[in-house]
py3Dmol code that shows the C-alpha trace and the ligand (Angstrom):
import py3Dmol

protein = """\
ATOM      1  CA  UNK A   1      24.049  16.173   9.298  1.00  0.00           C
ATOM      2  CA  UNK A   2      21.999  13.345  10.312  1.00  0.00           C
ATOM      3  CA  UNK A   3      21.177  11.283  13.266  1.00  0.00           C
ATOM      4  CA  UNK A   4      23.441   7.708  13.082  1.00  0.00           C
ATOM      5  CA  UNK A   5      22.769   5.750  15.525  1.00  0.00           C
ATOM      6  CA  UNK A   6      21.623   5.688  18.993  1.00  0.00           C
ATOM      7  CA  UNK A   7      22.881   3.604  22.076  1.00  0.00           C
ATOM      8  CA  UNK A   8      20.773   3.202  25.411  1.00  0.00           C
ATOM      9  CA  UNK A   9      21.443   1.307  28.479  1.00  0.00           C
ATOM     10  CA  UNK A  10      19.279   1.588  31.080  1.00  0.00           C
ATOM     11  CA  UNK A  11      17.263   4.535  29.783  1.00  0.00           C
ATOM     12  CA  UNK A  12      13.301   4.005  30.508  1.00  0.00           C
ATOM     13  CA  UNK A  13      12.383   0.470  28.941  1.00  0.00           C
ATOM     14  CA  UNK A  14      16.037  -0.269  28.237  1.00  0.00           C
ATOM     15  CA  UNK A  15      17.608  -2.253  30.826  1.00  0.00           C
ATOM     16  CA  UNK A  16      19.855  -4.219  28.075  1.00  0.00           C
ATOM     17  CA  UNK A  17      22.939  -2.707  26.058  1.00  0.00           C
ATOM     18  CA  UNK A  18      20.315  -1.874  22.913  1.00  0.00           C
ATOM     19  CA  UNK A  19      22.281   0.152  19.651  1.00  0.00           C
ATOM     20  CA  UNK A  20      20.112   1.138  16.890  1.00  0.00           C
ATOM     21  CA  UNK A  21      21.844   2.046  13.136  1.00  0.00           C
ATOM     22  CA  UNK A  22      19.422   4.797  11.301  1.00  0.00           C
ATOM     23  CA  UNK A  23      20.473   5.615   7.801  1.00  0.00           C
ATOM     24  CA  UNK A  24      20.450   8.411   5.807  1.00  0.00           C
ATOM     25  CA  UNK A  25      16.280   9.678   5.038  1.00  0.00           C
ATOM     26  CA  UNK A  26      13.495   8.761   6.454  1.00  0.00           C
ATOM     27  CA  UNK A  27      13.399   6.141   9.555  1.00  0.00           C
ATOM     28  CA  UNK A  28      10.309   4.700  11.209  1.00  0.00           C
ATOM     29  CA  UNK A  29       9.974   2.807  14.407  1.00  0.00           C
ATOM     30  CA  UNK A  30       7.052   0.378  14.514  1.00  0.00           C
ATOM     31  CA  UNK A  31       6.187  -1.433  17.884  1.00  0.00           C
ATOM     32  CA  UNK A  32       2.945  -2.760  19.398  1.00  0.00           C
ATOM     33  CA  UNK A  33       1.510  -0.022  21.662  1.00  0.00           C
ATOM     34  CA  UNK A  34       3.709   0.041  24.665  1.00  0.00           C
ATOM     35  CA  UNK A  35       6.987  -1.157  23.242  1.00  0.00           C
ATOM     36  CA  UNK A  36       8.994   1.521  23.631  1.00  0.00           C
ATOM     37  CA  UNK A  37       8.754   3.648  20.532  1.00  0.00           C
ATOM     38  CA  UNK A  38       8.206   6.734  21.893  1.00  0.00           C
ATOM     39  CA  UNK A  39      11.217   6.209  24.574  1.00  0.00           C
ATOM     40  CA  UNK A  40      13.501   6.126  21.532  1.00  0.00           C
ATOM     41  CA  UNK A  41      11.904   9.479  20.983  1.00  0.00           C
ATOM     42  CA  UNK A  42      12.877  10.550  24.624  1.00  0.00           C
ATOM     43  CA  UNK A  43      16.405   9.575  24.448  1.00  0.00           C
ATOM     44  CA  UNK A  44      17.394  11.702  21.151  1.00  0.00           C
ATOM     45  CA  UNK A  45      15.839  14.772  22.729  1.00  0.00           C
ATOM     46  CA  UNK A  46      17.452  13.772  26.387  1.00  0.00           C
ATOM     47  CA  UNK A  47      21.099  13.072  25.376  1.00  0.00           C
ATOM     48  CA  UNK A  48      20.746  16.742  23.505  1.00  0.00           C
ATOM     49  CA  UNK A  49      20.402  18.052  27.178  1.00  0.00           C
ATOM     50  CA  UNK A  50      16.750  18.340  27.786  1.00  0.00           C
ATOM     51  CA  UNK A  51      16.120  19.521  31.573  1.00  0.00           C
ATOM     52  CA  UNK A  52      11.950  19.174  32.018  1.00  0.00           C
ATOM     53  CA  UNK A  53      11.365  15.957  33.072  1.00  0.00           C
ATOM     54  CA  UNK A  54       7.317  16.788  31.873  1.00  0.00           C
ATOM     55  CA  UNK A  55       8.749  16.591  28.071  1.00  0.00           C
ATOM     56  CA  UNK A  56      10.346  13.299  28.781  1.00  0.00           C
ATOM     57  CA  UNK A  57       6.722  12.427  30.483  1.00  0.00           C
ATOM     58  CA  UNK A  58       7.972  11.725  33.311  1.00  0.00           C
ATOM     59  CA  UNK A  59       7.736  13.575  36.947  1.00  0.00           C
ATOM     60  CA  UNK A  60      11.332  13.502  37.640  1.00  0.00           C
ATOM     61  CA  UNK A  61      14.848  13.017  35.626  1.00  0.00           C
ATOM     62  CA  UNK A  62      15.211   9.975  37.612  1.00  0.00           C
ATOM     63  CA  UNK A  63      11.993   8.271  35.637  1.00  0.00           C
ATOM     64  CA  UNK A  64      14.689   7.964  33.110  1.00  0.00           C
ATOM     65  CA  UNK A  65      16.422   5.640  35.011  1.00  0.00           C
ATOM     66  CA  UNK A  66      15.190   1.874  34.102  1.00  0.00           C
ATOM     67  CA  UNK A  67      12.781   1.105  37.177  1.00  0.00           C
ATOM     68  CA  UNK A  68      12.982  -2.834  37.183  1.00  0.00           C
ATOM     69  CA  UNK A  69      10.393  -5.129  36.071  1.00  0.00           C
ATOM     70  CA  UNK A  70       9.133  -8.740  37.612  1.00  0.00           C
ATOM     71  CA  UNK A  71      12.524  -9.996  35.393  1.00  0.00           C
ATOM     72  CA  UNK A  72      15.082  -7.279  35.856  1.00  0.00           C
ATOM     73  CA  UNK A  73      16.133  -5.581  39.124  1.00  0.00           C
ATOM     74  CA  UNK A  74      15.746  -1.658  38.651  1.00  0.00           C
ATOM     75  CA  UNK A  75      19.303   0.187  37.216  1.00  0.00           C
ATOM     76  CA  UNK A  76      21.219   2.846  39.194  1.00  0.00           C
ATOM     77  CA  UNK A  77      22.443   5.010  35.905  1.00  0.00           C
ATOM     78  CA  UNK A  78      20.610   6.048  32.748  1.00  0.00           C
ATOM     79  CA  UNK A  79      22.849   6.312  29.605  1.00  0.00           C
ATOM     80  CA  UNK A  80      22.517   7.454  26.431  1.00  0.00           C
ATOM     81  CA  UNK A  81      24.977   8.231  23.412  1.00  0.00           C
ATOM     82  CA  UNK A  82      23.791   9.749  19.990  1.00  0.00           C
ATOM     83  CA  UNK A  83      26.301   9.599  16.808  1.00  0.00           C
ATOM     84  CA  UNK A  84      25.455  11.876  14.328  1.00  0.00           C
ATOM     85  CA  UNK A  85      26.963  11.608  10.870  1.00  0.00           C
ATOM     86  CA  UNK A  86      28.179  14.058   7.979  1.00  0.00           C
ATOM     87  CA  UNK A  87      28.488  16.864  10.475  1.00  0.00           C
ATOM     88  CA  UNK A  88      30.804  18.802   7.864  1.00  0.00           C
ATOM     89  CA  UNK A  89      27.797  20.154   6.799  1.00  0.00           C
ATOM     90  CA  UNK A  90      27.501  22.411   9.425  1.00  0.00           C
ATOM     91  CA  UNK A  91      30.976  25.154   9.749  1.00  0.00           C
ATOM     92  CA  UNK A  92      31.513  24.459  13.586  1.00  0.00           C
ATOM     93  CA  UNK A  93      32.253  21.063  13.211  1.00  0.00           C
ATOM     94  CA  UNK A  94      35.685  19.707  12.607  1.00  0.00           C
ATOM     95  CA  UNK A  95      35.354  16.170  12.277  1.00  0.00           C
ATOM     96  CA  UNK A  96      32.573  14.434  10.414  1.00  0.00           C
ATOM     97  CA  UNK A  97      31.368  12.582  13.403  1.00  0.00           C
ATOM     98  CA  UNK A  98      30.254  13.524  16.381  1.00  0.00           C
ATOM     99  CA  UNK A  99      29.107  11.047  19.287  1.00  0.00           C
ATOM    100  CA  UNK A 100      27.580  12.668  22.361  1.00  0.00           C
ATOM    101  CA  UNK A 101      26.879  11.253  25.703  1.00  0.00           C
ATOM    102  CA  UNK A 102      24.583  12.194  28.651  1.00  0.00           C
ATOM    103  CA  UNK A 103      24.740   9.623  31.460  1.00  0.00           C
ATOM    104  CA  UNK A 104      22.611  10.706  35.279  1.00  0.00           C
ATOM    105  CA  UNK A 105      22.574   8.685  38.678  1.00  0.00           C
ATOM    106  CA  UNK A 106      20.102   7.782  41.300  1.00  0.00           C
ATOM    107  CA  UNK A 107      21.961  10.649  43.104  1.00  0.00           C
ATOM    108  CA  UNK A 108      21.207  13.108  40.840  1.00  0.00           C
ATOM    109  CA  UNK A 109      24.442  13.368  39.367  1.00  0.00           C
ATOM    110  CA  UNK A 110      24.924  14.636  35.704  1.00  0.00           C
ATOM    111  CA  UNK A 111      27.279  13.961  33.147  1.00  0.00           C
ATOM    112  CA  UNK A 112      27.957  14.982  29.774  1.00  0.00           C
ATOM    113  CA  UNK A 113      30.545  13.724  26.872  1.00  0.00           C
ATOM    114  CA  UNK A 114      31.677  14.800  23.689  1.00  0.00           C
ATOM    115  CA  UNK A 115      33.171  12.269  21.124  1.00  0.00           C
ATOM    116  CA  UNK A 116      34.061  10.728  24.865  1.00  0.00           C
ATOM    117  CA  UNK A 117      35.664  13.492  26.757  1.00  0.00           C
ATOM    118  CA  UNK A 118      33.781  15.518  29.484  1.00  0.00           C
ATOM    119  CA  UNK A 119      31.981  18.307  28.812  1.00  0.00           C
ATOM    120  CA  UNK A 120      29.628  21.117  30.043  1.00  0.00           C
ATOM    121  CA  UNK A 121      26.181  20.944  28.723  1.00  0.00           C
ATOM    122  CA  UNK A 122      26.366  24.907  27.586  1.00  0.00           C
ATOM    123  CA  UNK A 123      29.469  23.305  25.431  1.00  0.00           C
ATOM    124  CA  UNK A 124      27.267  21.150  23.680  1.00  0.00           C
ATOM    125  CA  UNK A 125      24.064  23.708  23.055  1.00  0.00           C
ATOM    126  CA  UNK A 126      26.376  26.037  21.836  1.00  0.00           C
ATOM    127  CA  UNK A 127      27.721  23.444  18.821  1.00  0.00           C
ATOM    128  CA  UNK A 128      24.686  22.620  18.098  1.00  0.00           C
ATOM    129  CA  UNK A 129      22.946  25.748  18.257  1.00  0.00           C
ATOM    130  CA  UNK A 130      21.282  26.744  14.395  1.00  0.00           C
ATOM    131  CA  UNK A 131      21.702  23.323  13.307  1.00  0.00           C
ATOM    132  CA  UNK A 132      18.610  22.346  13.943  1.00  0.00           C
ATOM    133  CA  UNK A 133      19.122  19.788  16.132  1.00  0.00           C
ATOM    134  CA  UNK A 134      18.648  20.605  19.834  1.00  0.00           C
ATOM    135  CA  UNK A 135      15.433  20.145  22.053  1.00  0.00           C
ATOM    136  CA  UNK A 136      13.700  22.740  21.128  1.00  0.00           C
ATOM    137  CA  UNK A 137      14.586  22.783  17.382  1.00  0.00           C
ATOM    138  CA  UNK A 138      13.318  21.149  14.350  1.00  0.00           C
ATOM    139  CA  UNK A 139      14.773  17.768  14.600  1.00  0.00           C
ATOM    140  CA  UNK A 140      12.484  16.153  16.769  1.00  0.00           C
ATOM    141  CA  UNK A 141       8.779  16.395  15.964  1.00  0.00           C
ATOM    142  CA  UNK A 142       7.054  15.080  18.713  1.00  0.00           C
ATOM    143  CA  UNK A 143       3.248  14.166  18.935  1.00  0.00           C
ATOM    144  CA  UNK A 144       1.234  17.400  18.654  1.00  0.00           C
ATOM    145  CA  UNK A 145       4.354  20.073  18.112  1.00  0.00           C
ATOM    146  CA  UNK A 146       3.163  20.567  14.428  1.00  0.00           C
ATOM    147  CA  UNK A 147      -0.520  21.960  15.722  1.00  0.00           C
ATOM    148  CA  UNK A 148       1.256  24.153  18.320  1.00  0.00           C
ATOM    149  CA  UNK A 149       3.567  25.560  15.212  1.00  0.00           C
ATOM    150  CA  UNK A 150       0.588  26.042  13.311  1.00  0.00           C
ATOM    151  CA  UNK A 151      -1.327  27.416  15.804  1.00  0.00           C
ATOM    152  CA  UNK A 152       0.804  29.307  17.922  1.00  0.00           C
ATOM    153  CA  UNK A 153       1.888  32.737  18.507  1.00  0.00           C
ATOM    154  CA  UNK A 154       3.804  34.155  15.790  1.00  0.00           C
ATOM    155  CA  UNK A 155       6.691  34.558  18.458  1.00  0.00           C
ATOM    156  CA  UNK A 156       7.177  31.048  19.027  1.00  0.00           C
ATOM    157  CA  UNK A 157       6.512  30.356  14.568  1.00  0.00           C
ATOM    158  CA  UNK A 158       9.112  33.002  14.056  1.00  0.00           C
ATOM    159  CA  UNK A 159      11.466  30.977  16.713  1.00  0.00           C
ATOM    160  CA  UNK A 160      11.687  27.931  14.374  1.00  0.00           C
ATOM    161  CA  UNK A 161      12.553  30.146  11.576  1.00  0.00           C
ATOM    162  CA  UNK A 162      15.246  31.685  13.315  1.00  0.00           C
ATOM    163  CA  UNK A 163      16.597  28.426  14.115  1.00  0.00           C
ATOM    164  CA  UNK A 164      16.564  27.413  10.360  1.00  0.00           C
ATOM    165  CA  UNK A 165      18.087  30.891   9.506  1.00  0.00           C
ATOM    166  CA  UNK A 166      21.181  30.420  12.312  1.00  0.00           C
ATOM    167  CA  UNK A 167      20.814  33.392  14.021  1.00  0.00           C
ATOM    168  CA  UNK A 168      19.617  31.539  17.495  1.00  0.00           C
ATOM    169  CA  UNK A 169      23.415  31.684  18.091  1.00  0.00           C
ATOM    170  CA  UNK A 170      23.511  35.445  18.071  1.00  0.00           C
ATOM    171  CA  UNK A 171      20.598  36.097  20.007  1.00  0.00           C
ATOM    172  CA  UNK A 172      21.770  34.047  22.780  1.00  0.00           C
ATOM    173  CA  UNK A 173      25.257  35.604  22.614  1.00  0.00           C
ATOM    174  CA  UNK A 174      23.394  38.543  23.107  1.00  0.00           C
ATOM    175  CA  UNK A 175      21.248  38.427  25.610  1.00  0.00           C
ATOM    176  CA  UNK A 176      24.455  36.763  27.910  1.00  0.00           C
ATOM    177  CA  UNK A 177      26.306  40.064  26.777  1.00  0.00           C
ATOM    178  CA  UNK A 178      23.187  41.830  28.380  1.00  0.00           C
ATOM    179  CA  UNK A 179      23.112  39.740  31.250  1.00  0.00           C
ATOM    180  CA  UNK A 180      26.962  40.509  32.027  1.00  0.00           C
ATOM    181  CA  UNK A 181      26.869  44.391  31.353  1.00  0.00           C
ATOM    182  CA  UNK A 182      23.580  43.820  34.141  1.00  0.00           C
ATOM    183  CA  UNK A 183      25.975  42.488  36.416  1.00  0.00           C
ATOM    184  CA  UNK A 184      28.885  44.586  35.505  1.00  0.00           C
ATOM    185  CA  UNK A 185      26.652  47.852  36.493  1.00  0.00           C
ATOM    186  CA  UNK A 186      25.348  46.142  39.678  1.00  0.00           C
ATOM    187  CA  UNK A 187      28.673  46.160  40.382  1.00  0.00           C
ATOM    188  CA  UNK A 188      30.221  49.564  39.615  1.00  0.00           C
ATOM    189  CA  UNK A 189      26.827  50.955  41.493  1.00  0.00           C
ATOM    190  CA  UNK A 190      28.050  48.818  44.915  1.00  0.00           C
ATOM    191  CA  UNK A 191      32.009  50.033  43.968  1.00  0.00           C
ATOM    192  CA  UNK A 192      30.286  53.729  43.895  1.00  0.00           C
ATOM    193  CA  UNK A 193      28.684  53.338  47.094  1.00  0.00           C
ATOM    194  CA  UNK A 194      32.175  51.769  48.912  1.00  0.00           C
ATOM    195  CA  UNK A 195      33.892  54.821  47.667  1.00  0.00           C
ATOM    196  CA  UNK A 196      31.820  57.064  49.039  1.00  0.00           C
ATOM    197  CA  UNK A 197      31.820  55.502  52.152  1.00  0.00           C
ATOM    198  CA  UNK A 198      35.452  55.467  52.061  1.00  0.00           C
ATOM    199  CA  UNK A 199      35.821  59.285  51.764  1.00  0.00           C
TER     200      UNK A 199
END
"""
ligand_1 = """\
31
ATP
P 2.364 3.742 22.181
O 2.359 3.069 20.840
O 1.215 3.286 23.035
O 2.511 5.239 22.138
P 5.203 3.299 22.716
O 5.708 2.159 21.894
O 5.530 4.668 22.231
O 3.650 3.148 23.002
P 6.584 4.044 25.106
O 5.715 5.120 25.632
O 7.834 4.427 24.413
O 5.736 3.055 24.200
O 7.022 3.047 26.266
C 6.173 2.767 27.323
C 6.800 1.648 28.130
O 8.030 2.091 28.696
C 5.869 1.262 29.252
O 5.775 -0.164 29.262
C 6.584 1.744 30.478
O 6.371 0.907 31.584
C 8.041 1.674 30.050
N 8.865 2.596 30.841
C 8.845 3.941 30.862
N 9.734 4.431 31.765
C 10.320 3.350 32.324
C 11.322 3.182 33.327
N 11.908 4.216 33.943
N 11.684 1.913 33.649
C 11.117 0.853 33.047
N 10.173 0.935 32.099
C 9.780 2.177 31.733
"""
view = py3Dmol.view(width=600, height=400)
view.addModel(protein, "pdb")
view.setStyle({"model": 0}, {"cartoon": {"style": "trace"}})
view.addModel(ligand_1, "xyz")
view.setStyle({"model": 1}, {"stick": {}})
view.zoomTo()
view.show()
């Protein structure tokens, strides 16, 4: 699979409709300082559902949201929709094409789409959980993430690995299966105590 294109209105610097085509390899964006290369940056690793606004250098989610300039009044709604191509590759995906969507509000209000329908951000970690792509995998090498792989704790190494090797999937299905057997004896433990009461 590989990242298609990308389409941004009124994310950061974007106040226009703005679509960018990337082809299959190796793409680079070139800008004068300022620009708004590293924004394009932001918005792959945002519309894949990243929630700390310090990795999209901003204080707040709503720093997303195009703040007006001397030309352009300031934007209500951020959004932000990523096609990736030949997603065949990967055996979750049934079509070869696969356009998400992450759009917020002034309010706060979130929303998420898949190939245009509404979805639930845990939908769209899960499907792309083990390919690689996701904000905390592989696919987006930011400024200063290869020195903390190479010089980080052989936990957090052995984490990229296990992306590469697809079993981030399982782990995460099982530590949810550990969080509802938690809750499940939480539970039992207050039914205990009600039927004691009770006799
Ligand atoms: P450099 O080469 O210096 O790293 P760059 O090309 O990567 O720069 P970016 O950091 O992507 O540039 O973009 C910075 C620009 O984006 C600044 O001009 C900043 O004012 C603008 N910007 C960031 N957030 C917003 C926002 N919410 N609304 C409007 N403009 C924004």
């Amino acid at each position: 699979m590989y990242l298609k294109s990308l389409d941004l209105f009124g994310f950061k610097s974007f106040a226009e409709k703005t679509h960018l085509d990337f082809e299959p390899g190796m793409t680079a964006v070139v800008g004068p300082n300022g620009c708004g290369k590293s924004n394009v940056a932001d918005a792959v690793r945002w519309v894949l559902g990243e929630q700390r606004p310090t990795m999209m250098r901003g204080q707040s989610m709503e720093d997303c949201i195009f703040n007006g300039t001397d030309s352009h009044k300031a934007l209500n709604m951020a959004e932000v929709s990523l096609t990736i191509g030949d997603c065949r590759t990967e055996p979750n995906f049934e079509y070869d094409e696969v356009c998400l969507t992450r759009r917020v509000f002034r309010s706060g209000e979130s929303q998420y789409f898949l190939n245009r329908q509404p979805c639930r951000l845990k939908d769209l970690q899960r499907l792309f959980m083990d390919t690689g792509v996701g904000t905390d995998a592989y696919s987006i090498i930011e400024q200063g993430k290869i020195d903390r792989v190479l010089s980080s704790r052989p936990q957090d190494r052995r984490a990229v690995f296990e992306e590469a090797s697809g079993i981030t999937r399982f782990k995460n299905d099982k530590k949810e299966a550990l969080r509802k057997l938690e809750r499940t004896e939480a539970n039992l433990m207050r039914l205990a105590d009600v039927i004691r009461e009770v006799k």
